[in-house]
C-alpha positions as a Markdown table, in Angstrom:
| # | Residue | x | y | z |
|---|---|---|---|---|
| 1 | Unk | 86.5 | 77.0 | 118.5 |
| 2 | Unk | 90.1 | 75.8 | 117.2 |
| 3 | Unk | 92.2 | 78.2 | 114.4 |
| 4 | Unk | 91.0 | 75.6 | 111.6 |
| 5 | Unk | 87.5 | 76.2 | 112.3 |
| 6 | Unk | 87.9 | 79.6 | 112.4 |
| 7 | Unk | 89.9 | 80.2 | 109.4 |
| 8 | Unk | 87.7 | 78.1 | 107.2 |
| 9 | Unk | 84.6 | 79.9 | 108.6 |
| 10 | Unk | 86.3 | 83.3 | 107.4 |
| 11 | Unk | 87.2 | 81.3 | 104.1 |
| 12 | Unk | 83.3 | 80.3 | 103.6 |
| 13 | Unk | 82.3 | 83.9 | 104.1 |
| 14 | Unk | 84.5 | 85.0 | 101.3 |
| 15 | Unk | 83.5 | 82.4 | 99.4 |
| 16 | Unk | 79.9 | 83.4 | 99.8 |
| 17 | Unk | 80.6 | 87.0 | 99.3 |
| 18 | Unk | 82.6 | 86.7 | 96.2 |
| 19 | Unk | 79.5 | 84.6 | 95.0 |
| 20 | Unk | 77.3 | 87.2 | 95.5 |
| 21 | Unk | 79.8 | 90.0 | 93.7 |
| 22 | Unk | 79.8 | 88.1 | 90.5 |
| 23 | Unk | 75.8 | 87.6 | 90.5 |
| 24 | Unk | 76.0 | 84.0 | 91.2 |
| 25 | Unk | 74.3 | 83.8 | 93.9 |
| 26 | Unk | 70.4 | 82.5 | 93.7 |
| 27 | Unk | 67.5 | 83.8 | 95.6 |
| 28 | Unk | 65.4 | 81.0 | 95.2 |
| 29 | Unk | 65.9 | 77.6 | 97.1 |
| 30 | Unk | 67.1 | 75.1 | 94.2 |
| 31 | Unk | 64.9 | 72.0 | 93.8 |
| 32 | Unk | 64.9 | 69.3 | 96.1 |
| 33 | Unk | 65.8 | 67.1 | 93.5 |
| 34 | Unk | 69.0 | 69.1 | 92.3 |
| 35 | Unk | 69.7 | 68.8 | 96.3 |
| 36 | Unk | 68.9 | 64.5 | 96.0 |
| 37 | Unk | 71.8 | 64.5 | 92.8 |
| 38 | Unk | 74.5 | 61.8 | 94.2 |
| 39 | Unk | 76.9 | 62.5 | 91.2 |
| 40 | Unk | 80.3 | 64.7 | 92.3 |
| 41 | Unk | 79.3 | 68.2 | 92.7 |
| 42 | Unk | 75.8 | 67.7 | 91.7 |
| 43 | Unk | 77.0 | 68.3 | 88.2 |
| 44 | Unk | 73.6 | 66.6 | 86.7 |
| 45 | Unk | 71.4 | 68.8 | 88.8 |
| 46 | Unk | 73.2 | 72.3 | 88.8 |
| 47 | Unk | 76.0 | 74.6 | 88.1 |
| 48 | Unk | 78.9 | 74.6 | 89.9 |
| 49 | Unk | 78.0 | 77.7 | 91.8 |
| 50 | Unk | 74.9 | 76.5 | 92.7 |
| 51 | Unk | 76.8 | 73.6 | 94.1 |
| 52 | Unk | 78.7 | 75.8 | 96.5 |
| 53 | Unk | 76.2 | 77.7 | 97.7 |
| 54 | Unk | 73.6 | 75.1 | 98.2 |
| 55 | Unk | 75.3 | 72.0 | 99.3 |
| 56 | Unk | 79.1 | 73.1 | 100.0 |
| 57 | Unk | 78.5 | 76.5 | 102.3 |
| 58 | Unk | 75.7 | 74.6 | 104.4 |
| 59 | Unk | 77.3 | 71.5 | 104.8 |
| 60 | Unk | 80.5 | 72.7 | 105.7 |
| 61 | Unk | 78.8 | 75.8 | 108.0 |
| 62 | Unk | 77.0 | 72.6 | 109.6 |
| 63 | Unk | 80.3 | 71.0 | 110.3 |
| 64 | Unk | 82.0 | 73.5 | 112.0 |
| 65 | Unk | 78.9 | 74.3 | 114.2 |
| 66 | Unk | 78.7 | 70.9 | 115.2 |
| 67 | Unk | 82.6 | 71.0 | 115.7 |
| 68 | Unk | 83.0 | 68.0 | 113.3 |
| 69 | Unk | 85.8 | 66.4 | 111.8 |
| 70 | Unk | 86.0 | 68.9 | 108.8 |
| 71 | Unk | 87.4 | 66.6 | 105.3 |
| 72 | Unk | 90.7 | 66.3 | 105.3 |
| 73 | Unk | 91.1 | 66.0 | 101.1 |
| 74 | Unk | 89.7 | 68.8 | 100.1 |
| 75 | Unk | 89.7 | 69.8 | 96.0 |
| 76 | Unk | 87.3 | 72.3 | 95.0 |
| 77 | Unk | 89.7 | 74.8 | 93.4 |
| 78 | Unk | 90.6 | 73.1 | 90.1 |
| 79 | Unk | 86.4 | 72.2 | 89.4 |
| 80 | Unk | 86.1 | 75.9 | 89.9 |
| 81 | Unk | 88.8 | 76.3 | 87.3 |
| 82 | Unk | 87.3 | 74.2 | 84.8 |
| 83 | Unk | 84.0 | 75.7 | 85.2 |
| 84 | Unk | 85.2 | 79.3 | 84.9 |
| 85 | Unk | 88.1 | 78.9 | 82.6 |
| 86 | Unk | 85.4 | 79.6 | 79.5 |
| 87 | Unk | 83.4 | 81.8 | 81.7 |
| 88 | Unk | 84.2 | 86.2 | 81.7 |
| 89 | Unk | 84.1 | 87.0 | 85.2 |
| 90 | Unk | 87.3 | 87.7 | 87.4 |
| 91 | Unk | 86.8 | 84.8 | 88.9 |
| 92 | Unk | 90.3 | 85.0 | 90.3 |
| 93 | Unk | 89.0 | 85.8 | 94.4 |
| 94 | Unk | 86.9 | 83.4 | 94.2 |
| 95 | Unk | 89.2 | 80.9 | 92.9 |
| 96 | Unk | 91.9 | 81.7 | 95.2 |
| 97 | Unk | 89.7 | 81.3 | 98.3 |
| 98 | Unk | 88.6 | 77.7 | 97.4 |
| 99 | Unk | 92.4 | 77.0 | 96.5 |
| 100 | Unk | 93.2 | 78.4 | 100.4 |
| 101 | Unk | 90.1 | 76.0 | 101.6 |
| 102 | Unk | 91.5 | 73.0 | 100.2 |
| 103 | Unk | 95.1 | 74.0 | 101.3 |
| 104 | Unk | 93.8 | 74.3 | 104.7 |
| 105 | Unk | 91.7 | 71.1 | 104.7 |
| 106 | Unk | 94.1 | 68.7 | 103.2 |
| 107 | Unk | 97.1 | 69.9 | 105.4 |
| 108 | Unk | 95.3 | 69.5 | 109.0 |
């Protein structure tokens, strides 16, 4: 498995993990017509953690498995400013590891 693979794998575990820390993470499977929404970032069918950890995480985890071309624009980090900037949580970790992801992405 190549460096960018790798390092993006690490960055989707933290990603995941800082999910989890600020209680975003869902038990339950969302709908599978939140998972049909065709809008950007599914922002008629859920919030933009759900987003992440339902169709971002699985698809990109899929990609690297497969050892598919992984996007090469990548710009999560400033939706998951917007969306926390009225939020309280120290969103800050999380933030900064979807900046790294589309760092990585957009300069391979």
């Amino acid at each position: 498995m190549s460096n960018i693979y790798i390092s993006v794998a690490e960055l989707l575990i933290d990603v995941e993990k800082e999910l989890r820390y600020l209680q975003l993470w869902d038990a339950e499977m969302i709908s599978a017509e939140a998972l049909a929404s065709e809008q950007p970032f599914a922002v008629d069918t859920m919030s933009f953690p759900q987003w992440l950890q339902f169709i971002f995480l699985p698809r990109m985890y899929f990609m690297i498995e497969q050892k598919m071309q992984l996007p090469g624009n990548c710009g999560i980090a400033p939706m998951a400013e917007q969306y926390f900037s009225v939020l309280k949580l120290p969103s800050s970790s999380l933030i900064t590891h979807l900046h790294k992801i589309d760092v990585l992405l957009s300069s391979q």
